[in-house]
C-alpha positions in Angstrom: -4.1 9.5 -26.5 -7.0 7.3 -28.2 -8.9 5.2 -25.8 -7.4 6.1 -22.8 -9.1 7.9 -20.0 -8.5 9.1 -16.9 -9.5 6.6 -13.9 -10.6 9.2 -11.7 -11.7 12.1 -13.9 -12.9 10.4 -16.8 -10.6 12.9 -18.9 -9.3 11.8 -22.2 -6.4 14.7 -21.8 -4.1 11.8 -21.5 0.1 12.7 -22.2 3.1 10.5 -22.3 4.9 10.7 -19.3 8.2 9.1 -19.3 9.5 5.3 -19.6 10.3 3.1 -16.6 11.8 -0.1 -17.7 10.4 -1.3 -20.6 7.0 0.1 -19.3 5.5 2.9 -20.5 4.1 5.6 -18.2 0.8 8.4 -19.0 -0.1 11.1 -17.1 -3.3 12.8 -17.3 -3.1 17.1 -18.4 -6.5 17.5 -16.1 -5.9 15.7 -12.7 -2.4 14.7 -13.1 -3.2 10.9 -12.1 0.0 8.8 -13.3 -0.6 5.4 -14.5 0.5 2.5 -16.7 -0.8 2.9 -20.3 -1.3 -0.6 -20.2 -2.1 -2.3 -16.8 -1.6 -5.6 -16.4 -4.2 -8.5 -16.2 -5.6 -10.0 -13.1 -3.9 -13.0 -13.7 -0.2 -11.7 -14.9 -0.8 -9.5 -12.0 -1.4 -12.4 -9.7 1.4 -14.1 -10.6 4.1 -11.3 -9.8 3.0 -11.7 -6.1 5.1 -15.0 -5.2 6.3 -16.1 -2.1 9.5 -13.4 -2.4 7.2 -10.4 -2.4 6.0 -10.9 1.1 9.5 -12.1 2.5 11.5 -8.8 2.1 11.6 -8.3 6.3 8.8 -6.0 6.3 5.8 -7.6 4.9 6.2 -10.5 7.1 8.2 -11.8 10.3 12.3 -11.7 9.8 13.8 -15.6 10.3 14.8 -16.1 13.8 12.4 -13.2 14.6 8.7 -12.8 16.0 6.1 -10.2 14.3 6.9 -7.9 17.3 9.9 -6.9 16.1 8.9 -6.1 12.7 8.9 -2.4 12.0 5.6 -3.2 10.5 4.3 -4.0 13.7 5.9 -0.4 15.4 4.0 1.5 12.1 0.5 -0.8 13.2 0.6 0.7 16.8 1.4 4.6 15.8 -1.6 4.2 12.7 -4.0 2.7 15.3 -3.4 5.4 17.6 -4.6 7.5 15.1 -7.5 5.4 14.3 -8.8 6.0 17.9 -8.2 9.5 17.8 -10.3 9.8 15.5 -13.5 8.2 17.2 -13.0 4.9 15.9 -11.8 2.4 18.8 -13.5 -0.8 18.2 -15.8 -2.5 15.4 -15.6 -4.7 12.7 -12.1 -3.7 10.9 -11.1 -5.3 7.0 -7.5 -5.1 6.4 -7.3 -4.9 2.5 -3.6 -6.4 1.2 -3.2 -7.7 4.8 -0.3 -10.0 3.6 0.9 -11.8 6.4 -1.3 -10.2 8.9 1.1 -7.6 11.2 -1.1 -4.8 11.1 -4.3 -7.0 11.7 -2.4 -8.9 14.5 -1.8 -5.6 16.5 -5.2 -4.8 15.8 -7.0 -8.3 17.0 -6.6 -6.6 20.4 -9.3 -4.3 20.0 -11.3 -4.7 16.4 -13.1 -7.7 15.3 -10.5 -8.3 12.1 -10.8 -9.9 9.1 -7.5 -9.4 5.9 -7.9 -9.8 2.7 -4.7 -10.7 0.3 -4.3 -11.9 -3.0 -1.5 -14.3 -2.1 -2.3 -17.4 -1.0 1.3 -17.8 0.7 0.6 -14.9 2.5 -3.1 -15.8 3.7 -2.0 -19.0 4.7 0.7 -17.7 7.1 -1.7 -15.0 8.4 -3.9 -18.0 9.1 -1.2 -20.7 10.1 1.3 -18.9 12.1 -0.7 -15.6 13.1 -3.8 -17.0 14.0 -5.9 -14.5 12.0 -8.8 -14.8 10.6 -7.4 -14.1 6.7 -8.9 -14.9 3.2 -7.3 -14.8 -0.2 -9.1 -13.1 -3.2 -9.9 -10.0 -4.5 -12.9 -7.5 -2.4 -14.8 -8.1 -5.8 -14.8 -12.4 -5.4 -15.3 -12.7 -1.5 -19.0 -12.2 -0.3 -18.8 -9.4 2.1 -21.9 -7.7 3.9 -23.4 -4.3 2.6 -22.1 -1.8 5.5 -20.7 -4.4 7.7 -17.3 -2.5 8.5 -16.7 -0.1 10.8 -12.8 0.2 9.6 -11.5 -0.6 6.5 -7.4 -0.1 5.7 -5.7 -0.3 2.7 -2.0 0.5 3.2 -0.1 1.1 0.3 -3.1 -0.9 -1.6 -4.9 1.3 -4.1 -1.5 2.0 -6.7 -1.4 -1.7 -7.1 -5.2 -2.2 -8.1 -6.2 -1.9 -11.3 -9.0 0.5 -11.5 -9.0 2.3 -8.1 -12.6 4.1 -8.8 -14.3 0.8 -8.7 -12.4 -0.8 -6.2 -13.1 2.6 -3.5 -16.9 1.6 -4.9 -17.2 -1.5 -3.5 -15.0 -0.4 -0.5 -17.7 2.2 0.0 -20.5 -0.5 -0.6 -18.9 -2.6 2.8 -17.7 0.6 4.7 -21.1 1.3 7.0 -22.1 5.1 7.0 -19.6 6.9 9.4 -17.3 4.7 9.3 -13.6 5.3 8.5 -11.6 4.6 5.3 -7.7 4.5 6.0 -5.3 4.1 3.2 -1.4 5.2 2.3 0.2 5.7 -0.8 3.1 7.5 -2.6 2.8 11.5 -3.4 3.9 11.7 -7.5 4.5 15.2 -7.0 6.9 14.7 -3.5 10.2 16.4 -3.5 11.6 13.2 -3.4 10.2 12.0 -6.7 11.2 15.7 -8.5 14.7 15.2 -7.5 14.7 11.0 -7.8 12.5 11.0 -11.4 12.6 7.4 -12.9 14.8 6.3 -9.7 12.1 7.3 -7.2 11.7 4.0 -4.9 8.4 4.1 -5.4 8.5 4.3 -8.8 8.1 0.1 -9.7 6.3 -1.2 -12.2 4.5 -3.5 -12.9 4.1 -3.5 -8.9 2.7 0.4 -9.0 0.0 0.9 -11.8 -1.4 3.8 -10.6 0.5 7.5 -8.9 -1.4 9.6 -7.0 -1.3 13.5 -5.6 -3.2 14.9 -3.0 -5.4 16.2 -5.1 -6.3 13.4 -7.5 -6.5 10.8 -4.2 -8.4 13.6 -2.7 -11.5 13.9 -5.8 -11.3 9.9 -6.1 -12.7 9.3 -2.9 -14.9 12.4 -3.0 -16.6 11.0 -5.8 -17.6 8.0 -3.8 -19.0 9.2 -0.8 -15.8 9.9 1.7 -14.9 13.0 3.5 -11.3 13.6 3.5 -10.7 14.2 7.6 -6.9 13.7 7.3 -4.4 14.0 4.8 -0.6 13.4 6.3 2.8 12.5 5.3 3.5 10.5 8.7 7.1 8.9 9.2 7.5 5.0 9.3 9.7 2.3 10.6 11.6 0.5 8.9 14.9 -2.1 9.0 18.7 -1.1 7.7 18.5 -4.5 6.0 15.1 -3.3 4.5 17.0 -0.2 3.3 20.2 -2.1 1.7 18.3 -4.7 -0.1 16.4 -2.0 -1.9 19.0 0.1 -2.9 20.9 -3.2 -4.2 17.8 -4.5 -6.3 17.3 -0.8 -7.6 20.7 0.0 -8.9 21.6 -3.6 -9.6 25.6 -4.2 -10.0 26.2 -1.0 -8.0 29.6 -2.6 -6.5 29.4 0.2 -3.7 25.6 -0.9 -2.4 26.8 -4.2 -2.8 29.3 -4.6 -0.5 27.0 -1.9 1.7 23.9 -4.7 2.1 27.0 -7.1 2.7 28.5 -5.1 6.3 24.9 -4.9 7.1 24.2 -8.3 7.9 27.9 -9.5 8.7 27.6 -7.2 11.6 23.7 -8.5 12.4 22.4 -4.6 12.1 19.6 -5.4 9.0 17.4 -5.8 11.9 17.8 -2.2 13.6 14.7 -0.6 12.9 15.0 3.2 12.4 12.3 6.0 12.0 12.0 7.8 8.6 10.2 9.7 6.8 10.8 11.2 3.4 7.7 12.9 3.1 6.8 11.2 -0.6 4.0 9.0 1.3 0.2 10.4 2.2 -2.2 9.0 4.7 -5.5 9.7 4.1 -8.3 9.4 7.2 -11.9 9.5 5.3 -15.1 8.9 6.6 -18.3 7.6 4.5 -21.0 10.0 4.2 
């Protein structure tokens, strides 16, 4: 496929993969790296993020709730157990796509934190309502000290950037020697996705630009300097009202999911918080060389 490459091997062994929407989807024959074939600008990209992204009872405190009933803030405490296992139990921690600041506010207890988000709405309520100290921009626009961080996260981050090799660069450029790289993403080649295809949940563009395997996600941060320590499909919390509203908005005028979403929060159980895992997202614990 003429001037495309691969953003992680550099191979120009690049096949059609299948259309999602009216976007259309490439795969590379060498690495298998799944991607957009045309990836959206910094600013169109920027301007999908609106106030409604970070408002979906996950990413940020439910109405008439506080942040410690989010089952954001239940996954925070189990990843930053791990964290600790791992050696790592205080420092200077960046929270990359912090949006409204849940994971960094369970953190503040023990790391020195600083998020960084692309939205200002979501900044501003990390700043305003969290107390945190937030910034909006991009990890290529704010100033941040060579080998400053003892911690950086990114969950479910790097398949929204677009170009991931350069972006785990400059991660590595702020990330001191020895320290830990955490990040999350979706598995392309999950069971879920094989039997799901084009209706795989995590399957979204223009949100998603880029699908990884273990393997690809693996050799992209081996090619910057990380040692893979970890590499797990861990379970997450999440919300029945979560759940509904997703399977509404993906199968749009499904009468059935509908009315589904609709018992849900006429009998106030959006908010139950359930443990699942569907094994089709990795975490991946790396440590700068």
């Amino acid at each position: 496929m003429e001037n495309i490459k691969c953003n992680i091997c550099n191979s120009d062994r690049i096949k059609n993969f299948m259309m999602k929407d009216r976007w259309n989807i490439v795969r590379c024959d060498d690495c298998g790296l799944v991607f957009l074939k045309n990836i959206p600008s910094d600013e169109e990209l920027k301007n999908i993020y609106d106030d409604s992204f970070f408002k979906d009872g996950q990413k940020s405190p439910i109405e008439g709730s506080n942040y410690e009933e989010n089952p954001t803030f239940y996954n925070a405490q189990k990843r930053l157990e791990k964290i600790k296992k791992l050696g790592h139990e205080k420092g200077n921690l960046l929270d990359i796509g912090c949006a409204t600041g849940i994971f960094m506010k369970a953190a503040s207890s023990t790391y020195d934190c600083t998020g960084l988000d692309i939205s200002n709405a979501a900044t501003d309520f990390a700043i305003n309502e969290m107390g945190l100290n937030a910034k909006c921009g991009t990890i290529f626009n704010l100033d941040f000290e060579r080998q400053y961080f003892d911690v950086i996260t990114m969950w479910d981050v790097i398949e929204h950037v677009r170009d991931p090799s350069k972006y785990i660069e400059k991660v590595s450029q702020i990330l001191r020697p020895g320290g830990l790289l955490v990040l999350s993403t979706g598995n392309i080649e999950s069971l879920m996705f094989k039997i799901q295809r084009k209706n795989w949940h995590l399957l979204i563009p223009p949100f998603h630009l880029y699908y990884f395997n273990k393997t690809n996600i693996t050799k992209l941060l081996e090619n910057h300097g990380f040692e893979i320590k970890r590499l797990t499909h861990d379970s997450q919390y999440t919300n029945i009202g979560y759940i509904t509203n997703k399977l509404k908005r993906m199968h749009a005028g499904n009468k059935l999911l509908d009315l589904g979403d609709k018992i849900v929060r006429t009998f106030k159980i959006d908010r139950l918080n359930i443990n699942l895992n569907l094994f089709d997202v990795m975490t991946v614990y790396a440590v700068k060389k």
